[in-house]
N, C-alpha and C positions, 0 to 999 in steps of 0.2 A: 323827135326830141321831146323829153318829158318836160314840162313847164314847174318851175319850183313852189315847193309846197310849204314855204314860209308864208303865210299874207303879207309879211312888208317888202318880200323880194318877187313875191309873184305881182304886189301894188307895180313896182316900179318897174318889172320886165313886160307885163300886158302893156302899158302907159310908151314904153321904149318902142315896140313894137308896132301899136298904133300910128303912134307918129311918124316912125322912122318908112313905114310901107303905106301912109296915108288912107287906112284902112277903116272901118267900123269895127264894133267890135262884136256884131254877127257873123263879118266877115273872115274876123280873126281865128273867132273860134270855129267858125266852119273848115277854112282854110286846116286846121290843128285837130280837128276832130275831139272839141271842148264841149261840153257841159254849160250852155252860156249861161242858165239859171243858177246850175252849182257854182261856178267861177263868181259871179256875180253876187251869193249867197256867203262864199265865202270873203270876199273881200269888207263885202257888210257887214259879217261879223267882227270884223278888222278895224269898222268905224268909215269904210270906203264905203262912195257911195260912183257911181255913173252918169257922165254928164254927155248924151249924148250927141250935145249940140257942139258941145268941144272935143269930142268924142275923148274923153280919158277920166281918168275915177279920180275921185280929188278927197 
């Protein structure tokens, strides 16, 4: 499945995901075969930043 390429609908679907499979978001993107510095790069640029203690971008 391709992951969407808005940053405020890919913010809230990586966040949905994490939670919902209690994952990191290493794991996510390993799991999906992601980019996790691109994913990550782009979400920044979006003003999201990763908290990987709560694990989800705020």
């Amino acid at each position: 499945m391709a992951i969407p390429n808005d940053p405020f609908i890919l913010f809230s679907y990586v966040n949905t995901c994490l939670r919902d499979q209690g994952i990191t978001l290493e794991e996510f993107c390993k799991a999906n075969g992601i980019d996790m510095d691109a994913l990550t790069e782009k979400l920044r640029a979006a003003g999201f930043t990763y908290d990987a203690e709560q694990r989800k971008f705020r």
